[in-house]
N, CA, C and O of each residue as an XYZ file, in Angstrom:
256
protein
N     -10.977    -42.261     30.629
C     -10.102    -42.072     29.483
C      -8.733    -41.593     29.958
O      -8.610    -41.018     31.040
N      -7.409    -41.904     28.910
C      -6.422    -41.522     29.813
C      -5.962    -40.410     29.414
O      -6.141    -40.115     28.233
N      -5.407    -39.701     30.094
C      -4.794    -38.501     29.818
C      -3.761    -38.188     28.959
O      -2.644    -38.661     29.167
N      -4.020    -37.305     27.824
C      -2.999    -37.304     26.645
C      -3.252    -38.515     25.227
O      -2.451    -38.729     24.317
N      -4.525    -39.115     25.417
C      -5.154    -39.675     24.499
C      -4.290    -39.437     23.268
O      -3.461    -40.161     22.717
N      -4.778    -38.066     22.970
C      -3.828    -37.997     21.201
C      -2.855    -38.139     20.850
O      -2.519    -38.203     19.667
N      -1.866    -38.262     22.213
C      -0.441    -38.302     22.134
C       0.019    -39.818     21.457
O       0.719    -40.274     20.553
N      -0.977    -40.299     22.671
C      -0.827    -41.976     23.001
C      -1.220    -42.616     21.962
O      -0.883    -43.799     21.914
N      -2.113    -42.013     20.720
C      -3.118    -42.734     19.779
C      -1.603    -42.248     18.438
O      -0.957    -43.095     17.821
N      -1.435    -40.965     18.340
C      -0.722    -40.616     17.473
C       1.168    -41.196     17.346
O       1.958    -41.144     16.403
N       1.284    -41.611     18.490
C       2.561    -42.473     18.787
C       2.513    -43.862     18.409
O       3.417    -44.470     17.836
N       1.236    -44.389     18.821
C       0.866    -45.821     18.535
C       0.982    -46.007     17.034
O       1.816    -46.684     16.432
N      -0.333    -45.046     16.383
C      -0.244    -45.160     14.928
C       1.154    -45.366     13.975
O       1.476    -46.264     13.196
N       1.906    -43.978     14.449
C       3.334    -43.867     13.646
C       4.372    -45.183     14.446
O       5.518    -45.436     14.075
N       3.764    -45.783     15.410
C       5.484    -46.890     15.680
C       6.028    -45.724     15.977
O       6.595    -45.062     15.107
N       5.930    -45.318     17.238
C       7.093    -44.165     17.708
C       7.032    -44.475     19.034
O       5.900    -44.469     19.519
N       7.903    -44.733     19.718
C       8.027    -45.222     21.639
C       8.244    -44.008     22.271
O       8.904    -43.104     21.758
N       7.798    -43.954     23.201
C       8.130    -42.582     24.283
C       9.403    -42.490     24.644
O       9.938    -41.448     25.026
N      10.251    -44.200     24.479
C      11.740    -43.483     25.024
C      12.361    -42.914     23.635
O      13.447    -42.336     23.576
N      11.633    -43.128     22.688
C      12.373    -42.162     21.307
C      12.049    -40.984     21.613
O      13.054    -40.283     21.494
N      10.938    -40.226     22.035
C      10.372    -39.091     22.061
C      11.058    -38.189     23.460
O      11.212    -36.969     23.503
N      11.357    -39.064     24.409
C      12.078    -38.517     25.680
C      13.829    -38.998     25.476
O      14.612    -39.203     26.404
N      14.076    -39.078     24.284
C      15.727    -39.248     24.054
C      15.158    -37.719     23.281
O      15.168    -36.696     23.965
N      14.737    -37.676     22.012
C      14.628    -36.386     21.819
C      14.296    -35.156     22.555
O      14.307    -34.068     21.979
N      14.031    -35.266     23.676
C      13.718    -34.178     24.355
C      14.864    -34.226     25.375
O      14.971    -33.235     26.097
N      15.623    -35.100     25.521
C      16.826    -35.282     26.368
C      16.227    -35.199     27.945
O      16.387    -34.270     28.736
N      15.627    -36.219     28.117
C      14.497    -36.764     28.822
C      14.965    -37.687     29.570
O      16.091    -38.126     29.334
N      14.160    -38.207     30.693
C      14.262    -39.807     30.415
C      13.030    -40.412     30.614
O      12.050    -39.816     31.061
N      13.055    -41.672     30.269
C      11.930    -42.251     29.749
C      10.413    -42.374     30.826
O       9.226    -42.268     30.517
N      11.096    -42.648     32.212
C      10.527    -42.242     33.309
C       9.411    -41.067     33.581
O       8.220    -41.036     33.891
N      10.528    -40.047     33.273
C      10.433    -38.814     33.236
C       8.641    -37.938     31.939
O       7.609    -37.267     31.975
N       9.605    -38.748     31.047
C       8.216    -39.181     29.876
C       6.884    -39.261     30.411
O       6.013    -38.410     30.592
N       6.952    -40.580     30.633
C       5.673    -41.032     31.471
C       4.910    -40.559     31.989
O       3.713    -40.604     31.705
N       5.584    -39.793     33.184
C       4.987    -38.739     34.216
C       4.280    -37.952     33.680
O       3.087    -37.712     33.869
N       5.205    -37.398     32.787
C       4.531    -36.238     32.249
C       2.774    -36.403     31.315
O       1.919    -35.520     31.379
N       2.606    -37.688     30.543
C       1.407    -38.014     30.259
C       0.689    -38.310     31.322
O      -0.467    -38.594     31.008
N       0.940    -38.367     32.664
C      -0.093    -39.028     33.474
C      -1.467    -38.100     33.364
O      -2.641    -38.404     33.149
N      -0.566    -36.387     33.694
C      -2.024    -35.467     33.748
C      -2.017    -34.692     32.042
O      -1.111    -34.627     31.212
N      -3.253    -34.252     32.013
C      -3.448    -33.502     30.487
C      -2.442    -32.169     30.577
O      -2.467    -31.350     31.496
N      -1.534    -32.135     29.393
C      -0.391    -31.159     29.150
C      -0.726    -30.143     28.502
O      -1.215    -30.478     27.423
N      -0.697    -29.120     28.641
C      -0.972    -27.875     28.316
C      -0.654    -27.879     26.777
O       0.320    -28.481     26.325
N      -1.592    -27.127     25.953
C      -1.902    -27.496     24.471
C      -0.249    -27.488     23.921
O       0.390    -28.406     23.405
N       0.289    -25.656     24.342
C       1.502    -25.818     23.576
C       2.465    -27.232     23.795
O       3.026    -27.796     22.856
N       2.537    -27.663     25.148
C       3.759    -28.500     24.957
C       3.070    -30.017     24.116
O       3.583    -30.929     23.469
N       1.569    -29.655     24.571
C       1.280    -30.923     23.473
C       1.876    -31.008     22.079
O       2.611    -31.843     21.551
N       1.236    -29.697     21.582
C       1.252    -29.869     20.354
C       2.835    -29.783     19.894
O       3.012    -29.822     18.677
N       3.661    -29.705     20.485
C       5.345    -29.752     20.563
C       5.707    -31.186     20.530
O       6.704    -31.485     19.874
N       4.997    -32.190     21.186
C       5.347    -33.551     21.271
C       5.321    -34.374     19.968
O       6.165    -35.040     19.367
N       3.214    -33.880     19.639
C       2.892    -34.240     18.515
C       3.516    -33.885     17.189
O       3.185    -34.508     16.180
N       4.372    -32.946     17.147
C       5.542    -32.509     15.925
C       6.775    -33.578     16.363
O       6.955    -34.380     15.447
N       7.467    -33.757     17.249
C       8.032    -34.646     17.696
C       8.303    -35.901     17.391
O       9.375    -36.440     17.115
N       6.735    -36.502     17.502
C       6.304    -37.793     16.709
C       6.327    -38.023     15.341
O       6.586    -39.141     14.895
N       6.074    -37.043     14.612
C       6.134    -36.621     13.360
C       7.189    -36.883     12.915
O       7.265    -37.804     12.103
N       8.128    -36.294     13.230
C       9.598    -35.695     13.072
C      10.443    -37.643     12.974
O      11.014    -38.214     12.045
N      10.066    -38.161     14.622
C      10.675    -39.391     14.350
C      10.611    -40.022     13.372
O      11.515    -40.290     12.581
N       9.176    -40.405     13.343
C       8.391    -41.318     12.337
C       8.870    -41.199     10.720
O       8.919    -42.079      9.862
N       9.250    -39.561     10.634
C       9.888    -39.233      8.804
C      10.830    -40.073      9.206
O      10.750    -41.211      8.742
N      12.032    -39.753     10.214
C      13.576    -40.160     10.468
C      13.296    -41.708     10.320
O      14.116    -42.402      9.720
N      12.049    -42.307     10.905
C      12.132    -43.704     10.818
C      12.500    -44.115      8.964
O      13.395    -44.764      8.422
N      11.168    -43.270      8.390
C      10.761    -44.366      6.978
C      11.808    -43.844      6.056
O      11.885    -44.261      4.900
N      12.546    -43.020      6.493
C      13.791    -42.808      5.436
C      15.089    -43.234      5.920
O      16.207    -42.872      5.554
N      14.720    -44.118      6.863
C      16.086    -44.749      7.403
C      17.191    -43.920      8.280
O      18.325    -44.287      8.586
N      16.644    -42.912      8.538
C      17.855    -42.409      9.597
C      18.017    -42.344     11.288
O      18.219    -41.458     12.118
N      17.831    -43.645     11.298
C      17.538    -43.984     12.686
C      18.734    -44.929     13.240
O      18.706    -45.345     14.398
């Protein structure tokens, strides 16, 4: 199984790309990646997964 499953399942669901999620974190997309390779410590998980959230509103109300 891959590491960061919920991230990867909860990004998929909402249509949200990692380089949206690593522009918001002022990231880069690369950089992103890496970071899912190994399992991320709950807080910064659960920081991402608000993240995704966050885009996904910005998507369906058009402020993207």
């Amino acid at each position: 199984m891959l590491a960061n499953a919920d991230i990867r399942t909860k990004a998929k669901e909402k249509k949200v790309r990692f380089w949206e999620v690593a522009e918001y974190l002022k990231i880069s997309e690369p950089t992103m990646t890496r970071k899912l390779r190994k399992e991320l410590p709950n807080k910064e998980k659960q920081e991402i997964l608000k993240i995704i959230d966050e885009i996904a509103a910005e998507k369906q109300t058009g402020n993207t």
